[in-house]
C-alpha positions as CSV (number, residue, x, y, z in Angstrom):
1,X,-36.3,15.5,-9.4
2,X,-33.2,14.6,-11.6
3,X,-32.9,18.1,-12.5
4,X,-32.7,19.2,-9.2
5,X,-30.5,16.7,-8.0
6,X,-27.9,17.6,-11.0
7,X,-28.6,21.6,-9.9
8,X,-27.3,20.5,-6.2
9,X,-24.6,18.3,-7.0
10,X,-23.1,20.6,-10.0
11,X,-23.0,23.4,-7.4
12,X,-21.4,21.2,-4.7
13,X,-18.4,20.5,-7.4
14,X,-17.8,23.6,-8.5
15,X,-17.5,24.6,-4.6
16,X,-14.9,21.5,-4.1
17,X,-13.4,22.8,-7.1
18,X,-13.2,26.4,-6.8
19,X,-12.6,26.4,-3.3
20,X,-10.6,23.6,-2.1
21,X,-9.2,22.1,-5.2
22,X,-8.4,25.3,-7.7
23,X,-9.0,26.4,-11.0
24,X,-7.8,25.7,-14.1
25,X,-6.3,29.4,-14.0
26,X,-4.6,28.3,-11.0
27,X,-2.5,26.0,-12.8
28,X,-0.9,27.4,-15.4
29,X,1.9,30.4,-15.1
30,X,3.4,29.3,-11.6
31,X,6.7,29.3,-10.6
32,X,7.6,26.0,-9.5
33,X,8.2,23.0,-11.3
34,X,7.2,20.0,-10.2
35,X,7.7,15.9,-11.7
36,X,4.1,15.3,-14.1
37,X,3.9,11.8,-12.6
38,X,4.3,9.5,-9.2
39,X,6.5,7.5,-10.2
40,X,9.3,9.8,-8.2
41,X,7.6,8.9,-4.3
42,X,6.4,5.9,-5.3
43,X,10.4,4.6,-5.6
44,X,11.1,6.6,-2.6
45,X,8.1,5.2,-0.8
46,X,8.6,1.5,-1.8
47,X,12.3,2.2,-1.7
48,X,11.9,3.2,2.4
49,X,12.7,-0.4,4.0
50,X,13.2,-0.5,7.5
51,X,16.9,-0.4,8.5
52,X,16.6,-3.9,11.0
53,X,19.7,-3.4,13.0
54,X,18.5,0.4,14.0
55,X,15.2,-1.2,14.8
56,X,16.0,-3.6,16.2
57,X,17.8,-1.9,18.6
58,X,15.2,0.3,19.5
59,X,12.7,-2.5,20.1
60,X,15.6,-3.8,22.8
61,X,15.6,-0.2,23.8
62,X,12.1,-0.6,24.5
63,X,12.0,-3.7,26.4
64,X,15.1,-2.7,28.3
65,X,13.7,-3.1,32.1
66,X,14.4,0.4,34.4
67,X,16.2,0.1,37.5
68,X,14.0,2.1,39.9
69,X,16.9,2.4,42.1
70,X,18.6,4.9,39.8
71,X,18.7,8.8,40.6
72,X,15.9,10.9,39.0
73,X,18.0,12.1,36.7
74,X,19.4,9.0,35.5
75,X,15.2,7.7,35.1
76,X,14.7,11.1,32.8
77,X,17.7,9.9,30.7
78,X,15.9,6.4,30.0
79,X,12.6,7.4,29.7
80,X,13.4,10.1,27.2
81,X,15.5,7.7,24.9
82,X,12.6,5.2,25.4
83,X,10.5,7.9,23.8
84,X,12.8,8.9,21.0
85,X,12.8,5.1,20.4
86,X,9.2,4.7,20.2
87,X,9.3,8.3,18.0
88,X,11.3,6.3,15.7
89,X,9.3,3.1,15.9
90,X,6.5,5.0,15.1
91,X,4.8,4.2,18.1
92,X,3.0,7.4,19.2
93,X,1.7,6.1,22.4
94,X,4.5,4.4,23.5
95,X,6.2,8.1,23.1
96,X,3.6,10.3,25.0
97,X,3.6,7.3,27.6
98,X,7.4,7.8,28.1
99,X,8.0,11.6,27.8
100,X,5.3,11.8,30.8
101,X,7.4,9.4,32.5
102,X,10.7,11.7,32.1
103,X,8.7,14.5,33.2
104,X,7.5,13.6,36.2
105,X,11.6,12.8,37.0
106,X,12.4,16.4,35.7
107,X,13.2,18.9,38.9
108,X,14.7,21.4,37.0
109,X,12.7,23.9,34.9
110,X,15.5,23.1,31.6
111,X,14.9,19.7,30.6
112,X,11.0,19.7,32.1
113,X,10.4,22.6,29.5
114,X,12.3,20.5,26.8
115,X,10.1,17.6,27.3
116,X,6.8,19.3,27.7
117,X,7.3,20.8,24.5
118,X,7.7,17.3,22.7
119,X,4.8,16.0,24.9
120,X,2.2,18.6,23.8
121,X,3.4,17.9,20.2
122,X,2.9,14.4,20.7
123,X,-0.9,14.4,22.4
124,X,-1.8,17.2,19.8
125,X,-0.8,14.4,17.6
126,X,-2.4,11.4,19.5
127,X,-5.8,13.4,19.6
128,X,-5.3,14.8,23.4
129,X,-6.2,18.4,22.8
130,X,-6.7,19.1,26.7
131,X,-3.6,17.8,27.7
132,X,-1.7,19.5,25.5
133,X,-2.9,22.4,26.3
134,X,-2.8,21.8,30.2
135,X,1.0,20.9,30.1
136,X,2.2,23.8,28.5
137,X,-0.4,26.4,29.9
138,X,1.6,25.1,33.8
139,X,5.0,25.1,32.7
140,X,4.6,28.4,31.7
141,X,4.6,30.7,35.2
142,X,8.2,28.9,35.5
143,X,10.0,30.5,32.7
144,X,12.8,32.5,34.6
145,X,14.0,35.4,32.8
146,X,17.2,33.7,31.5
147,X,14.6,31.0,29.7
148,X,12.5,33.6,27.9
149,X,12.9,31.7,24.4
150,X,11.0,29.1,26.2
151,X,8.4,30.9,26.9
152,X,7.6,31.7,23.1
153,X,8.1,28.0,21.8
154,X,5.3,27.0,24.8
155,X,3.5,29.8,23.6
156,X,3.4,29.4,20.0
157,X,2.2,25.8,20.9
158,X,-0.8,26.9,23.2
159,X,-1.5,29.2,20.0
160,X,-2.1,26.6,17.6
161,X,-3.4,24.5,19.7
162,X,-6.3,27.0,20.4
163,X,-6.8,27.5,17.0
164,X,-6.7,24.3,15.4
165,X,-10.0,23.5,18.1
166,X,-11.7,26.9,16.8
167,X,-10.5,28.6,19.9
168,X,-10.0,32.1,18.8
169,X,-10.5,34.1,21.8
170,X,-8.0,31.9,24.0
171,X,-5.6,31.9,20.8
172,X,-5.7,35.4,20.5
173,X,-4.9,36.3,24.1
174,X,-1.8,33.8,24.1
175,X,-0.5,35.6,20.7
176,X,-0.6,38.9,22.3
177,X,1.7,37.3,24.5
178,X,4.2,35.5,21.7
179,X,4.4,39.3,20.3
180,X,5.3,41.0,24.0
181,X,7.9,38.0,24.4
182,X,9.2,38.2,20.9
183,X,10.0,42.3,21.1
184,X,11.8,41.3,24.4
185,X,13.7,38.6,22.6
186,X,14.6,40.7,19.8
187,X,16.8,42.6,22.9
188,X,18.6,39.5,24.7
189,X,22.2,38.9,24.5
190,X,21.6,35.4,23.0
191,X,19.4,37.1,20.2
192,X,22.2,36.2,17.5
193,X,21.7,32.3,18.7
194,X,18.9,31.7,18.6
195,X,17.0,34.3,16.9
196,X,16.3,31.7,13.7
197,X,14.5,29.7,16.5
198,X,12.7,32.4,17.9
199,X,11.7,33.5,14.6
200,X,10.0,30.4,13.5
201,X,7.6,30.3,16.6
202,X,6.5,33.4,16.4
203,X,5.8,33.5,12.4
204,X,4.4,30.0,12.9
205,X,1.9,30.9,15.5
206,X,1.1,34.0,13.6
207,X,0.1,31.9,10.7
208,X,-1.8,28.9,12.2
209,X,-4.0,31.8,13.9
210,X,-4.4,33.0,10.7
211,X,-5.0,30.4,8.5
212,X,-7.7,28.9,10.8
213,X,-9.3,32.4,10.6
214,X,-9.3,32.1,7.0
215,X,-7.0,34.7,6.5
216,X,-4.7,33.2,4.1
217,X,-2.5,35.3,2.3
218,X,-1.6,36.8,6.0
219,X,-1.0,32.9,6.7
220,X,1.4,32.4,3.3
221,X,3.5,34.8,4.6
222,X,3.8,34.2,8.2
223,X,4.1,30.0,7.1
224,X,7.5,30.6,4.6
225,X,9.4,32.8,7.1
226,X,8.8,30.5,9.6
227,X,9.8,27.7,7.6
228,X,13.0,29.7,5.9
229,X,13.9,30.5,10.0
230,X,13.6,27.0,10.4
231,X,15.5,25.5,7.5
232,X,18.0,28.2,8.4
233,X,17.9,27.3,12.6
234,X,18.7,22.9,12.3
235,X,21.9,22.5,11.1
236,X,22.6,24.9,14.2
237,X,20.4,22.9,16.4
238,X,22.4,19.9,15.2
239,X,26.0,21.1,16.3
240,X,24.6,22.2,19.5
241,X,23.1,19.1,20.6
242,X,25.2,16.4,22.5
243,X,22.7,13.1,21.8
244,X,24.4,11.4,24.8
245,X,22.4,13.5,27.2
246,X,18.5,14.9,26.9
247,X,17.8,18.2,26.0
248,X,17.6,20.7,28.8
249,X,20.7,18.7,30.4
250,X,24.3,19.0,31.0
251,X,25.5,20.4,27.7
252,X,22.1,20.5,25.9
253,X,21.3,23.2,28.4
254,X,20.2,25.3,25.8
255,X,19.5,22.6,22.7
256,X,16.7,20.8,22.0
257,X,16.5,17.5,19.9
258,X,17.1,18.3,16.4
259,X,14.4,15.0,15.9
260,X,11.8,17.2,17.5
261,X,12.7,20.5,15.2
262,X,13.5,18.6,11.9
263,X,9.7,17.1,12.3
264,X,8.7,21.1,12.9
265,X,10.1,21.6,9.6
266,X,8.3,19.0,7.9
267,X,5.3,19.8,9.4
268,X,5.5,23.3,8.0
269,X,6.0,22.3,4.8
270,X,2.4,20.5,5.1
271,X,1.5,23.9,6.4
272,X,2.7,25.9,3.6
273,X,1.4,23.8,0.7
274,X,-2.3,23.6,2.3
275,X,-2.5,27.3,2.6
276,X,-1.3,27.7,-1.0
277,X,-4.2,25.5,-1.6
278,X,-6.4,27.6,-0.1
279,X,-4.9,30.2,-2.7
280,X,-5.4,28.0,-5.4
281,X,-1.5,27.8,-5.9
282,X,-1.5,24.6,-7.0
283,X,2.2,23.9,-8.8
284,X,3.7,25.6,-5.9
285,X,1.3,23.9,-3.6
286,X,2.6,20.1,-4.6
287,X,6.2,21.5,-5.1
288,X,6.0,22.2,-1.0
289,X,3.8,18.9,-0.6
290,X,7.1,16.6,-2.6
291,X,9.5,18.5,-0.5
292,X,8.2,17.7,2.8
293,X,7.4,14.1,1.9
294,X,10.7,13.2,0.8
295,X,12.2,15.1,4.1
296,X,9.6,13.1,6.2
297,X,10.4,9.8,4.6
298,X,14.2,10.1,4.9
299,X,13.9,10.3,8.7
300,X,11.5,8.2,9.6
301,X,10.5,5.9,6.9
302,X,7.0,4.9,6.2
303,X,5.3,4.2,9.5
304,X,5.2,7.4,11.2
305,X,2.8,10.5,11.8
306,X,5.0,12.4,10.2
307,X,5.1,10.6,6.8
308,X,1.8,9.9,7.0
309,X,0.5,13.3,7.2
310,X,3.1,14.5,4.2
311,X,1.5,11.9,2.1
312,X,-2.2,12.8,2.5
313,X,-0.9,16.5,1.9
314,X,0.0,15.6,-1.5
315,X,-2.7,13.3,-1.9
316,X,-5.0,16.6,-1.3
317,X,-2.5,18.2,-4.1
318,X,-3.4,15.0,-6.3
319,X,-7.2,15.8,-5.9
320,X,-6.5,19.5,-6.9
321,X,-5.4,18.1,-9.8
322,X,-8.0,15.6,-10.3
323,X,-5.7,12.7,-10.3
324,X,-7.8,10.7,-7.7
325,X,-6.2,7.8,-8.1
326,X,-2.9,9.2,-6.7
327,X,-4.7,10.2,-4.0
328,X,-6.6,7.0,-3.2
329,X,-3.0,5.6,-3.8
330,X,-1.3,7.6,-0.9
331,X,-3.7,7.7,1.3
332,X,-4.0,4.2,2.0
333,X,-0.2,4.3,1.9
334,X,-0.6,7.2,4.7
335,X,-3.5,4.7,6.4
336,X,-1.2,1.9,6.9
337,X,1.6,3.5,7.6
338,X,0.1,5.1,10.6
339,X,-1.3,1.8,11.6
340,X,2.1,-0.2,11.8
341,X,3.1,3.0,13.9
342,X,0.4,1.9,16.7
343,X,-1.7,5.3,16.4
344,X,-4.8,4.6,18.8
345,X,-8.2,4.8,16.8
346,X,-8.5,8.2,18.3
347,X,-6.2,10.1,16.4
348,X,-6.5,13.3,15.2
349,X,-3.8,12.2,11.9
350,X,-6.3,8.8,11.4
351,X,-9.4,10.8,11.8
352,X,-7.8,13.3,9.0
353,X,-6.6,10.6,6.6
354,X,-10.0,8.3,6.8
355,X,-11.8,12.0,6.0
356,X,-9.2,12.8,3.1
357,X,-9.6,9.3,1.8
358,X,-13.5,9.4,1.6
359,X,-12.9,12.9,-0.4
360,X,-10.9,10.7,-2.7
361,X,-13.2,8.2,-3.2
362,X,-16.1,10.5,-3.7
363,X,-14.0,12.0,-6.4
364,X,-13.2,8.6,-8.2
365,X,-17.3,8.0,-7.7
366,X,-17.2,5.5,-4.9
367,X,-19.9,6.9,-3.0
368,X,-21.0,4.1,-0.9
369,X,-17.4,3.5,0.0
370,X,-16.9,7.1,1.3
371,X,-20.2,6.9,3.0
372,X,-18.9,3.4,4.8
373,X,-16.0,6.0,5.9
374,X,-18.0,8.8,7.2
375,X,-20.5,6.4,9.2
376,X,-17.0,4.7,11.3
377,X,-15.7,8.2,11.9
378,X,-18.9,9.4,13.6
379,X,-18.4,6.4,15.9
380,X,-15.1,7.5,16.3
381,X,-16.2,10.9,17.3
382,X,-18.7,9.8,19.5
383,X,-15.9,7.7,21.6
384,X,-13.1,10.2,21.0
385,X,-15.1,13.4,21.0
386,X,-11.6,15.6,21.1
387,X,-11.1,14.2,17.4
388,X,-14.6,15.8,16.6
389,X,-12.9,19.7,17.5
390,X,-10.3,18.9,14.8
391,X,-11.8,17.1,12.2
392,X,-15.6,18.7,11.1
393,X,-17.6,15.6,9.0
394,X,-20.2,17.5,7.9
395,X,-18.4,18.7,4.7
396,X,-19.8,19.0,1.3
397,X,-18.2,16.4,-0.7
398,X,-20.1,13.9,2.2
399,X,-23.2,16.2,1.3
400,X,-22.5,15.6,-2.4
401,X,-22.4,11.4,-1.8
402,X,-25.9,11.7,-0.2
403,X,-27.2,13.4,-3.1
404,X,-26.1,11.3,-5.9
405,X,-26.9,7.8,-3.8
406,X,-30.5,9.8,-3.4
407,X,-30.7,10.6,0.3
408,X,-31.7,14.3,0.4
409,X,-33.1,14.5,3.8
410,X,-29.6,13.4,5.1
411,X,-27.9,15.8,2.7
412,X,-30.0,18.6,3.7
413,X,-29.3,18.0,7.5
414,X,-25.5,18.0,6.7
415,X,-25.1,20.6,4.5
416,X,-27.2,23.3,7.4
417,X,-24.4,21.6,10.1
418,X,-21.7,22.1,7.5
419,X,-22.9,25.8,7.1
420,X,-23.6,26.3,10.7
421,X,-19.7,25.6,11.5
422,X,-18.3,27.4,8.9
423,X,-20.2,30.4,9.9
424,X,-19.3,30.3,13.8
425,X,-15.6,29.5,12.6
426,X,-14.6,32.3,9.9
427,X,-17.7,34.6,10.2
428,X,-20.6,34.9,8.1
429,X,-18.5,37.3,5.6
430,X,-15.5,34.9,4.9
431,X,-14.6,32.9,1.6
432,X,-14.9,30.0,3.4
433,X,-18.6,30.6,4.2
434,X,-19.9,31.9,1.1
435,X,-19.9,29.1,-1.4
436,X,-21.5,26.8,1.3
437,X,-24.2,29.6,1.9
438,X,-24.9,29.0,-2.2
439,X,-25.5,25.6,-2.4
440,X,-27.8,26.0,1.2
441,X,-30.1,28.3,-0.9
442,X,-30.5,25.5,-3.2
443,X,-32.3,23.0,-0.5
């Protein structure tokens, strides 16, 4: 019975290791250079106080009582610097509470399309999936001809939203869409404006489609021009934005908050170093990881989804290179700092993080710790089922923590659900599927 335990639980490492983590021929011979220790974030982490007069004016921002007697469009003006507010106080809630509330006081199809965009961003964040989707998916028979480059950011939004919840059909049929509206952009007047804009969402939606399909060298691609369009696009977002008015407005018209497309960038940054993961890219991988950390942490500070998610995306990097406690270390950095935002229990980000954090610990041999994690996020799935589309618990490291605390039935069941998902997600042919379909063979 040892013997066969050891047979299982060798195979399940050298699957977290080939697959997810690297190999040691991944690590040598790469391009970018990167710092050999922490020490670097963990100034710029500890070093990320809270500047009290900005937040404190926010929190008066907050509490600020709305006339109800003002015009509609004088309501959208508060309630949309209520939510960049709450964005800033790291209050997720509080922000998709408040951009709903400037919606329903937008009449025109500028600023509503504006804010709709920020909204879905902020539910895909907060866990609401659905919603998301359903906001963009009705805004989107409004887009007049002279809005077209609206119609591809909405688009490219409904794309990854689809297939982020394993949606590929629905993702597909909105991309062949983002490529019709993209040609047609390529042709408009405004091309030269906007077209670093343009070209983001439509290399970004071709690589989260991608990626989730396990195609990942399409999705390395697709991921650095969008993020090169991107890094290109927001100093130009920047001069164009008036931050007296909301965008879609007066003389944002045309310009969207450069808050909402500086956290794009950041988030593509994530994007690019998990797919050069997947590639087993690893110095490049933690090079993209630093980068967006720092980016995230100069905006925002600590208690933010933003930071929170660049911190577990080096953390991942950390496990790659087996230095687990690193990982443990920012992830429970991550973990707090999306609690003193005011996340609900049912987010997507926490549901992530708690996951990422049990890896960690089951790589430091803290089994029963992990375990303790696993067990609260199925009662968080079972409340929040919407989490459960985004965040699969039936991995292998969880099956690998059953085996060695002795509980093969359990790790048996996991490990066919674990399988069963992979398959139905990337097809039975993929690279994703096969190393799980070797250790099956084993029970």
């Amino acid at each position: 019975m040892q013997i066969y335990l050891k047979k299982i639980a060798t195979v399940t490492l050298v699957f977290l290791s080939s697959s997810v983590f690297g190999s040691d021929e991944s690590k040598m011979g790469l391009s970018q250079s990167v710092p050999r220790t922490m020490q670097d974030i963990v100034i710029l982490i500890n070093q990320t106080q809270v500047d009290l007069r900005t937040r404190d004016a926010d929190v008066l921002l907050l509490n600020e009582s709305i006339n109800s007697s003002l015009s509609k469009s004088e309501l959208l003006s508060k309630y949309y610097f209520k939510a960049l507010a709450a964005e800033r106080l790291g209050k997720i809630d509080l922000r998709v509470n408040y951009l709903k509330k400037a919606l329903i006081q937008a009449d025109s199809f500028g600023p509503r399309s504006y804010i709709v965009s920020e909204l879905a961003e902020a539910q895909l964040a907060n866990g609401e999936f659905k919603s998301a989707v359903d906001q963009s998916v009705m805004v989107l028979p409004e887009v007049p001809m002279n809005y077209l480059g609206r119609s591809i950011t909405l688009e490219s939004a409904i794309v990854k939203a689809y297939a982020e919840a394993g949606d590929f059909i629905n993702a597909q049929n909105h991309m062949r869409s983002v490529e019709a509206t993209f040609v047609r952009l390529r042709g408009m007047q405004n091309w030269s404006s906007f077209a670093d804009a343009w070209t983001r969402n439509f290399y970004q939606a071709k690589a989260e489609l991608a990626f989730q399909q396990g195609k990942f060298e399409e999705a390395e691609v697709a991921f650095l021009r969008a993020l090169e369009a991107l890094e290109r696009f927001v100093p130009s977002s920047e001069a164009m934005y008036n931050p007296m008015y909301p965008p879609g407005i007066g003389p944002n018209e045309r310009a969207s908050s450069p808050d909402y497309q500086k956290a794009r960038l950041e988030e593509l940054y994530r994007k690019q170093a998990e797919v050069l993961l997947k590639l087993r890219k690893i110095n490049e991988a933690e090079y993209y990881s630093r980068e967006g950390l720092k980016k995230a942490l100069q905006r925002t500070g600590k208690a933010s989804v933003t930071s929170s998610a660049s911190m577990r995306q080096l953390a991942i990097v950390m496990l790659a290179r087996e230095r687990n406690k690193d990982a443990i270390f920012l992830l429970n950095e991550a973990i707090t700092g999306l609690n003193q935002s005011g996340i609900s229990i049912g987010s997507v980000d926490l549901a992530r993080t708690q996951k990422t954090l049990a890896s960690a610990l089951i790589a430091d041999n803290q089994f029963s710790q992990a375990l303790k994690i696993y067990s609260d996020l199925d009662t968080t799935i079972k409340t929040y089922p919407d989490v459960g589309r985004f965040v699969d618990i039936n991995s292998l490291d969880r099956v690998l923590a059953l085996i060695r605390i002795g509980d093969l039935s359990q790790a048996e069941s996991r490990a066919r659900d674990f399988l069963g998902t992979t398959e139905k997600r990337t097809g039975q042919k993929s690279k994703e599927t096969a190393m799980p379909s070797s250790c099956w063979l084993l029970f």
